[in-house]
Every structure is written in structure tokens, then in C-alpha cells.
N, C-alpha and C positions, 0 to 999 in steps of 0.2 A: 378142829374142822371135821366136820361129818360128809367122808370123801363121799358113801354112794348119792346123799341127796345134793352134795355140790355137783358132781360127774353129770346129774341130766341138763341142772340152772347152767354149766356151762353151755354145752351142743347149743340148748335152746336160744340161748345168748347169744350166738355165734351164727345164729341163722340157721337152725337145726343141721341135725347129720346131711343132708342131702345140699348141704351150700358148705359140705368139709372136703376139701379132695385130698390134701395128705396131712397126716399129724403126725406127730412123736415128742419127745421132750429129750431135755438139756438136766444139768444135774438142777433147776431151779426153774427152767420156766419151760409151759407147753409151751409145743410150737406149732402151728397151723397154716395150712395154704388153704384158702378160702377163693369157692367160684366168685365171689362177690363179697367184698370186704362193707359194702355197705347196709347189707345186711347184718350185720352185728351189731350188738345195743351194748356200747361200750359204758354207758353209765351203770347199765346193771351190772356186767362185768365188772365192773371196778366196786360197784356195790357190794359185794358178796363175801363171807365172811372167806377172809386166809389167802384173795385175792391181792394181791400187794402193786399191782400196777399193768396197765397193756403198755407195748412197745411195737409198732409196725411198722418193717424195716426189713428190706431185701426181697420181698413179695413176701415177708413171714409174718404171720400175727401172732405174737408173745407175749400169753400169759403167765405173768411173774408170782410165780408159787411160793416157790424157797424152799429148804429140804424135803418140805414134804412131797415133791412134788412126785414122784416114783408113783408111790402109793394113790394118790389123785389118778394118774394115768390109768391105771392098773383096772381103776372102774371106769374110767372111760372108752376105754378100750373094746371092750363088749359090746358097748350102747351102737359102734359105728362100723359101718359097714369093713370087713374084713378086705384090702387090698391085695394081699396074695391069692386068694383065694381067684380071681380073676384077673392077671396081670394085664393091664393096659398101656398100649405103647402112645407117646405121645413125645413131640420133643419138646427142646428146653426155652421154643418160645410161648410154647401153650401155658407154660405157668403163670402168666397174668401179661396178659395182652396191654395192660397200661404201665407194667412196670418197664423202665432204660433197659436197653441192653446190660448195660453193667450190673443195673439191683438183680438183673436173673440171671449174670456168672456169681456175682456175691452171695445170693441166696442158693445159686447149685454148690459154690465151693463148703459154705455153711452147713447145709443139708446134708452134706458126704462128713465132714469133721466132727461135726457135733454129735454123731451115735454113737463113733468113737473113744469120744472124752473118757469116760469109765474107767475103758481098756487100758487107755496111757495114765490115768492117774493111778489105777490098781498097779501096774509097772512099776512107776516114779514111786510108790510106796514101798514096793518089795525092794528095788534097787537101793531104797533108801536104808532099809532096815540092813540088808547084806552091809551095806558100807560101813553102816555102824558096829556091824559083829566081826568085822573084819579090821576095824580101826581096833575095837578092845579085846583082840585074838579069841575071841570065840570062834570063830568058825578061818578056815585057810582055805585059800586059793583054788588047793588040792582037793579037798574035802568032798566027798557026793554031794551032800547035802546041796555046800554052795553051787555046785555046777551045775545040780538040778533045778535050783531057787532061780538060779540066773539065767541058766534057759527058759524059764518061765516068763521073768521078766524081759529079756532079750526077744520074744515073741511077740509080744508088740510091738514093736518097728520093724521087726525082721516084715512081719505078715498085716503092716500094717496098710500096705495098698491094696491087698485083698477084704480087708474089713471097706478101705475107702470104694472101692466097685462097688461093693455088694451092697453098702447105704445108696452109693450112687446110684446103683440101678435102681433100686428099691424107690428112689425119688423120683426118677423120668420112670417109672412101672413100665422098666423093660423086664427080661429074668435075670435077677438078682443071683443066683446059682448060675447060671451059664457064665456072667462076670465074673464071679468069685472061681469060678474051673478056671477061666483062662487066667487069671492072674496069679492062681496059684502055680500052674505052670508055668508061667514065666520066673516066677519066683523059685522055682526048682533050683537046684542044685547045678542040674543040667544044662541051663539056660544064660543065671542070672551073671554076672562077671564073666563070663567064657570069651574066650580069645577064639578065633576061625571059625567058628563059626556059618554054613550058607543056606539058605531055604532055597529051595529052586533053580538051584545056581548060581543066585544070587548074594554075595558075599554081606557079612550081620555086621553093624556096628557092635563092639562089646558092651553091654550097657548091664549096670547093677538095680534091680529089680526091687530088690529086698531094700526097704524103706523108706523107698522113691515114691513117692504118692501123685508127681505130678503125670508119672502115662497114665495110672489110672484115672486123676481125672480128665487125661485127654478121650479114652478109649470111651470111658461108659455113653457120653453125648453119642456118639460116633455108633458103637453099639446101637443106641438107640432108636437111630436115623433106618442105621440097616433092617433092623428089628419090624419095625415098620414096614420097610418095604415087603419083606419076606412074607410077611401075613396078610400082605395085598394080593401077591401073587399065587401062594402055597395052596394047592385044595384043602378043606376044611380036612379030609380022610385022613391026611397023611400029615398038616401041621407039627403033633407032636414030638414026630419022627424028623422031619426036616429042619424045621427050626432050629434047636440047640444043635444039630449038627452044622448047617449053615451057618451059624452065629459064631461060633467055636472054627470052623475052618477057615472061615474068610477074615476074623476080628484077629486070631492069633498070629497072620502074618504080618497084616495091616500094623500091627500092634509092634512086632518085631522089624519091620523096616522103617517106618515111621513114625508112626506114634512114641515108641520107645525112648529112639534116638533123640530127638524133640522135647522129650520129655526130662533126658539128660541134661541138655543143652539147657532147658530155662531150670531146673531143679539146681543146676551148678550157680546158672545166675542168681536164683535168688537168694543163695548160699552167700556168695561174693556179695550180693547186696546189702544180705544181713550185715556181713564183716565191716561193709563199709561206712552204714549205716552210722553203727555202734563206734564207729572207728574214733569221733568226735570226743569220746569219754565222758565225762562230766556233762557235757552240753547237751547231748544226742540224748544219754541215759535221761534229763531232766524235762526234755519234751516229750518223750517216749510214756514216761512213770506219769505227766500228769494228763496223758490223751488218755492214758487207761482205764479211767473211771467213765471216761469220756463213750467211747467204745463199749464198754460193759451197759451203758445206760440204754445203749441204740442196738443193744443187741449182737454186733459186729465184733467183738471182740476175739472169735473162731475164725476168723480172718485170716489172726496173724498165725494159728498154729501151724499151717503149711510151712512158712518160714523158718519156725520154732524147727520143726521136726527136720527140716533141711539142714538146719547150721548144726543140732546135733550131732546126726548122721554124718558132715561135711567136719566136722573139728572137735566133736566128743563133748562138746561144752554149751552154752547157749547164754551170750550178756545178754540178748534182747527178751528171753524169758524173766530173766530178774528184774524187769520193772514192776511184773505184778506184785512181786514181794513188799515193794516202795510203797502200790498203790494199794494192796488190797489190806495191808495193816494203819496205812493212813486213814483210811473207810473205817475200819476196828476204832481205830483212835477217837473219831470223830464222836462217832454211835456214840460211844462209851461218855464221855463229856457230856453230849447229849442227855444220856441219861441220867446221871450224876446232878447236872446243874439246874435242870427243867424242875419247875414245881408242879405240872399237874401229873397225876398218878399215872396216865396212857402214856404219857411219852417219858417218863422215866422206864415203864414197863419195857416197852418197844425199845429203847434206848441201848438200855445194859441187854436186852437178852439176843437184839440182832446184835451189839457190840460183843459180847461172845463168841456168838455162833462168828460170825467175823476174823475174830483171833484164832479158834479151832477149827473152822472147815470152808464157808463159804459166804462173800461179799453182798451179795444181791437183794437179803432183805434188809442189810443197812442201807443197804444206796438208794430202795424203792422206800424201805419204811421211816427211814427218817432223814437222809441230806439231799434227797431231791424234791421231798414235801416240806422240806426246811430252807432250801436254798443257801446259806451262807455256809451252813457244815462242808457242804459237797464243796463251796469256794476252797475250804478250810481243808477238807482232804486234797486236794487240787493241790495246794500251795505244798501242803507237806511233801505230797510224792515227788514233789518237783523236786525238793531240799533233798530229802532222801536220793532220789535216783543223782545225783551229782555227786554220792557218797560213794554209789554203786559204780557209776563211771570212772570215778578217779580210781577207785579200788580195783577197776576188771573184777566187780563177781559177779560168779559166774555158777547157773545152774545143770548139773547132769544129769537130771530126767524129768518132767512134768506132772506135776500135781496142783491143784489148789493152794495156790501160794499160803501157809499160816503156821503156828507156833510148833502146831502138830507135824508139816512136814519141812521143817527145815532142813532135816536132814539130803534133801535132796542135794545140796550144794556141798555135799560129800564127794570128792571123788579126785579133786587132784588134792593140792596140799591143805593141814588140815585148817590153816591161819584161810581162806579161803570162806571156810564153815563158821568159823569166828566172827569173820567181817560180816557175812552173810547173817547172824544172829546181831551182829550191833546194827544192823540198816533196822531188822525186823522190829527192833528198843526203839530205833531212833525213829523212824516209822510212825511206830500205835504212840508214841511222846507227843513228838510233833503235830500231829493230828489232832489228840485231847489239848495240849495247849493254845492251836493256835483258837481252835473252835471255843474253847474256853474265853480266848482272850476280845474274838471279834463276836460272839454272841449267836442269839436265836431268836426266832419267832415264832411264839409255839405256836400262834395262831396260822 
């Protein structure tokens, strides 16, 4: 792909830069909010070479890249008008005056997680590697190295409701900076778990800060609202001055009486939710593993990370992350079959090399470039995740940190006992098997 002459055919596509009002991307597709979705010319979109699918969903329009999709951004990025550069406050109904309520908490919760992603899979990586030099005594407990490596990695969740502000603001374009001060502050040392606590006289719930993402995303809307008013009222002279002081004085209480607490209270339930969810074993694991591809296709699938990141934080562990292990090497599976069995030359190509990238890093241009322009593969990864996740449920496995489910990071299902990593490696076989078999057995259409 030749990213600078795709980077203009996109905007153009899309209704030029002036019908863009926010972008960014995922580790595979841009993502865009558009004044007017019907200005975009989705056939040419989809025309274009290295484009591999649109998806619009949650007020987002996602274009399906696949690895490369960084580097695409990177020239796109130029071509459109810079957002910080003039922050604009607006709240979180302006984002598409025809989407539900619901698609515009889905696409603000979305918008806040997905910048993120990076940060928690770069974590899930290093965590992973420590477990393994720590299982084969390279490295001890003791050691700087490790202590250093792990606070590296432990820096993503600790500080991970500070990244969640500061996307968030960055989405409703209030100041992304004044969010990320206050949340850093909360997250203090000083703050975060502290027993007595009073602002004002007024006695503080003790609430733990540090890897609770759901005050942040209660504050940022709320921020936002405030934000607004402030710059209705504030003389133009004095704005710069008042503003982030006002933001920061009035948010950080707000935040610590209410928001906070609040944010406890449902962050604990979704916790207990997860547990209960998964509680089912085999059955829960089996519907879970085959929505997966499901959700991955509609874009939605950053939905469930709040959850994820709750039941870690709440039990050290996560069943309800290990379905993608079920789903995203069932997808591997399939591709791969795909390209294997097909006699014309394109979709063997496509086949084995999104069926790769699949097994080593990420799902999305098997699921766009060949089992949902195929239709019966994606049946066929469906069924196997289903099989697999029942593997997952009767076994409790169980993931301890977050990455890209595939061959490469298994290691993340390191961390209690090591039969644990075992089972987790026979689902990941049993998985990419069932997948190529069953796609093998029920066929294609290459047309």
C-alpha cells in the first residue's frame, strides 16, 4: 500500500477533512466521527487498495486497515485539521444527534479504551516475559531488574484511568491535560485507598483510584458540561487563567464526593458481574467465545475491556478475557483452511497470510479478508470458539494480563499455577484445529 496517495483517497472518501470531526485508530482500523455519515462514498472506500472493510457502529466509522494501520494514520494525520490545537467543548449528545443514547455511551466508552489498547497489550507483554524468567529462574522476585520491569508493567493499570480522562477528554474536546492533573491526583498516593479522609468538612468515602476507570469515565462527561459553561461565562482576557483553575477546583471535589464513590460502587459490580457471568463454566465460557467474532466484526468488542480490567484489578485473574484466546485462534484456524483448500491464487494468498498474521498477532484481516466475504468460515470459527470456550470453562483458564490473544502471547496465562499455561496452550491447539477442520469439513465459496 502506498500509505501518502491512500491518506488523501481516504478524507476525500469520507467527505473531505471538513465533514471529519474526530479520528484516531485501533491497533487495525481508523476510527472516525463524521458531521454526516452520508457523505462518504463507501464503495470507493471499500474500493481502495489495503482497505479490507467499513464497519459503522456506535456513532464510529471504521475503516478496516490491519497492521498496517499505524503508518496509514500517521499520513493522515497532517492532511486534517489539528484538534488540540483549538480545543472545543461540546457534550456527549453532539456527537451524532441520530445516534440512541446508548450508541453515544458505547462509542464515548469505546473512544476512552481504544487509545489505550497499546499501553495494556505493551504491559501484558512484559508481564508476560517476567513470568517466564521467573518460572525458568532467570530473574527473582528480589532482583532490580524485575522490580523495575514490573513497575513498568504495573503502570498501566495503576495509571490507567489517567490515560482513560485524557482519551476521554480528548473525545468530548474539553482539556485533556486539566483531566489527566485531576486524575492524577486522585491516583496520588495521597488520595487513592486512604481511610479519614474530609474536603470541606465533609467526611471522603475511601475509594481506590488506581485502576478504577469507571470515575474517570464518569468525571470526563461531567468535566465537559462544566467546561462549557466556564467559557460562556469567563472574559475572553482572563479564560486561560481561569479555566483549568476552575475545572481542577470544582471537578476534584465533585469527583472525590461523588463521582468517586459511584464509580466504586458500579466498578465493584461489574467486577461481581464478571464473576457471575463466567460463574456458568463451560456454558457462559461457550456463548462468550462464539459472540466474539461477533463483536469484533461490529467493532464493539472494547466494550468489554472495562470489565476485563475490573475483574483483574478485583481477583488478579480474568476467565472472561480468555475467550478471545478460543475466538481469535478459531479465526487463525479458519483463514488458514481457507487458504490451503481454495484453488484460486487471491484467496489462497489472503488465506495463509491473514491466517498467520492471526496466529502471531492480530484477528481482523482474517475476519474482514476472508470468513465474512466467505460467510460459512466465520460459521466455522463460530462453532469452534464455541467448542473451545467450553474447554476454557470447565478448566477455569484464566488470563493475567491483556494482549492480543495468539501463539506469541500466551504467555500471559502465566501467573498462578503453571498446569494453568498448559491448558491455556491446549485450548490455543484446540482452537486453530477446530477451526481448519471444521471450515475444511463444511466448505467455501470462493465466489
Amino acid at each position: 500500500m502506498n500509505f501518502k496517495e491512500t491518506a488523501p483517497k481516504i478524507i476525500e472518501y469520507l467527505g473531505g477533512k471538513e465533514n471529519i470531526k474526530t479520528h484516531t485508530h485501533c491497533m487495525t482500523r481508523l476510527r472516525f466521527v463524521l458531521n454526516d455519515d452520508a457523505k462518504a462514498d463507501e464503495e470507493a472506500l471499500k474500493a481502495l487498495k489495503g482497505v479490507k472493510g467499513i464497519v459503522k457502529q456506535g456513532g464510529m466509522f471504521q475503516v478496516i486497515i490491519g497492521v498496517e494501520v499505524e503508518q496509514l494514520y500517521n499520513e493522515i494525520l497532517p492532511l486534517l485539521p489539528d484538534a488540540e490545537a483549538a480545543p472545543v467543548v461540546e457534550d456527549l449528545n453532539a456527537e451524532d444527534k441520530k445516534e440512541s443514547k446508548m450508541n453515544q455511551i458505547f462509542a464515548f466508552i469505546s473512544g476512552c479504551i481504544t487509545p489505550t489498547l497499546p499501553v495494556l497489550i505493551g504491559s501484558g507483554l512484559i508481564s508476560a516475559i517476567l513470568a517466564l524468567l521467573l518460572n525458568f529462574n532467570v530473574l527473582t522476585n528480589e532482583s532490580s531488574t524485575y522490580i523495575l520491569l514490573n513497575a513498568l508493567a504495573n503502570a498501566a493499570y495503576s495509571y490507567l484511568p489517567v490515560m482513560v480522562a485524557f482519551a476521554g477528554a480528548r473525545r468530548l474536546k474539553t482539556n485533556e491535560y486539566v483531566a489527566a492533573f485531576i486524575m492524577l491526583a486522585l491516583c496520588s498516593a495521597a488520595v487513592t485507598g486512604v481511610e479519614g479522609l474530609s474536603i470541606f468538612g465533609i467526611p471522603l468515602m475511601s475509594v481506590k483510584y488506581t485502576s478504577n476507570i469507571v470515575p474517570a469515565l464518569l468525571m470526563v462527561p461531567v468535566m465537559s458540561v462544566l467546561d462549557k459553561a466556564i467559557l460562556k461565562v469567563t472574559p475572553n482576557a482572563i479564560k486561560s487563567i481561569i479555566r483549568p483553575f476552575a475545572l481542577a477546583m470544582i471537578m476534584f471535589p465533585i469527583t472525590l464526593l461523588v463521582l468517586g464513590p459511584i464509580g466504586t460502587i458500579v466498578g465493584s459490580a461489574l467486577a461481581q458481574f464478571c464473576i457471575w457471568v463466567t460463574s456458568f463454566g463451560g456454558l457462559s465460557m461457550a456463548i462468550l467465545s462464539a459472540l466474539h467474532p461477533l463483536l469484533v466484526m461490529v467493532g464493539m468488542h472494547t466494550i468489554i475491556t472495562p470489565l476485563i480490567v475490573n475483574e483483574i484489578t478485583a481477583v488478579g485473574s480474568s476467565l472472561l478475557f480468555s475467550k478471545a484466546l478460543a475466538a481469535n485462534l478459531a479465526i487463525a484456524g479458519a483463514a488458514l483452511a481457507v487458504g490451503i483448500k481454495a484453488k484460486k491464487a487471491e484467496n489462497k494468498e489472503v488465506g495463509i497470510s491473514t491466517g498467520i498474521t492471526a496466529l502471531l498477532s492480530v484477528t481482523e484481516p482474517a475476519l474482514y479478508g476472508v470468513l465474512i466475504r466467505m460467510k460459512k468460515p466465520l460459521i466455522s470459527a463460530i462453532i469452534a470458539s464455541a467448542i473451545t470456550g467450553v474447554f476454557i470453562g470447565i478448566f477455569d483458564i484464566r488470563a493475567y494480563a491483556t494482549a492480543s490473544c495468539s501463539f506469541l502471547t500466551l504467555p500471559i496465562f502465566m501467573g498462578g499455577s503453571m498446569s494453568n499455561f498448559y491448558l491455556a496452550c491446549a485450548a490455543a491447539v484446540m482452537a486453530t484445529v477446530l477451526g481448519f477442520v471444521i471450515t475444511w469439513i463444511i466448505g467455501f465459496d470462493e465466489d
